[in-house]
N, C-alpha and C positions, 0 to 999 in steps of 0.2 A: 091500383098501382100503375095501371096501364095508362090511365089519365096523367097521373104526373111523369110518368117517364115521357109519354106524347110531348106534354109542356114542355121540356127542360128540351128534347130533342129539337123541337119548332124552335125555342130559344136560342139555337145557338144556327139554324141553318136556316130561320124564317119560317114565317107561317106557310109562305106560298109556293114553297118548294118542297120536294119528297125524298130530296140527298140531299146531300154534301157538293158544292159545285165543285171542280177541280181548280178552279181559280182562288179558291178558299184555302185550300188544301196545300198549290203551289204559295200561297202569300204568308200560308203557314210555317212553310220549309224554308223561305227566304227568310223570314225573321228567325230560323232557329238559327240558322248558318251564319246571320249578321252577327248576332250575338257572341257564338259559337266562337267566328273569327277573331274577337279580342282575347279570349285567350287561348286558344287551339296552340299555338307556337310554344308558351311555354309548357301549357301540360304536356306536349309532344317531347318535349326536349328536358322538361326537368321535374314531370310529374311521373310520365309513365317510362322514360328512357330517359340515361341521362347522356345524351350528347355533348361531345367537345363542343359542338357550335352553340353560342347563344341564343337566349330567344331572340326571334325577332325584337319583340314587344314587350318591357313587363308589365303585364296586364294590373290592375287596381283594384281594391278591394270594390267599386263602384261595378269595373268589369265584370267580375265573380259573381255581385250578387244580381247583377242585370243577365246576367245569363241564365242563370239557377229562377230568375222568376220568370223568364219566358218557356224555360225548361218546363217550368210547374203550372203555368198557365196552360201549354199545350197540353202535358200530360193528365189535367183536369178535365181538360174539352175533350179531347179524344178518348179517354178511359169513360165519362158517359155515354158517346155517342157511340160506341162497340159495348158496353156493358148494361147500359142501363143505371149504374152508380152512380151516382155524385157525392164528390170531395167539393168540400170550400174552398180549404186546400192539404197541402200533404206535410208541414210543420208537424211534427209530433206534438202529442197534447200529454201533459202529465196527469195521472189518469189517478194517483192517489200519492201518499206521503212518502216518497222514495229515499228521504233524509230521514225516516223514522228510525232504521237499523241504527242510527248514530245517537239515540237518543237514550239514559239512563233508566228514565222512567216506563219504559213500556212492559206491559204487562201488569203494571199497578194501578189498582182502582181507588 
């Protein structure tokens, strides 16, 4: 296990280095804060509080979901590189027939 955790760790910080540069690390925080920025103003103002003032911005469904995949990109890189895990990624997977309860026939052979 310690071979492929080695692997996956050298994968994301190079083979030739033994950390995380901080250069990485700041390039990582700028892209979450880019992101972040498209919609920050409305969830400030009409997600979590609802302010008389408007958003700046109404952000776009393009906004949301570009935000939420940098969200999950980092949260991928960074959860193996402190845990040793790896995610693909963090979508829920249906894991068995969750529409069965709705079904007449169960229990019959």
């Amino acid at each position: 296990m310690k071979k492929y955790a080695a692997n996956d760790f050298y994968s994301i910080i190079g083979s030739n280095n033994k950390s995380l540069s901080p250069e990485v690390i700041e390039i990582d925080i700028e892209s979450l804060n880019a992101s972040a920025s498209t919609v920050e103003s409305f969830l400030d103002r009409r997600v979590a509080h609802f302010d008389r003032r408007p958003p700046s911005r109404m952000p776009t469904y393009d906004d949301l979901h570009g935000c939420l995949d940098v969200l999950e990109r980092l949260t991928v890189k960074y959860h193996m590189l402190l845990t040793a895990e790896s995610y693909e990624t963090l979508e829920p997977a249906v894991q068995y027939g969750f529409l069965d309860i709705f079904r007449d026939d169960i229990g019959e052979t």
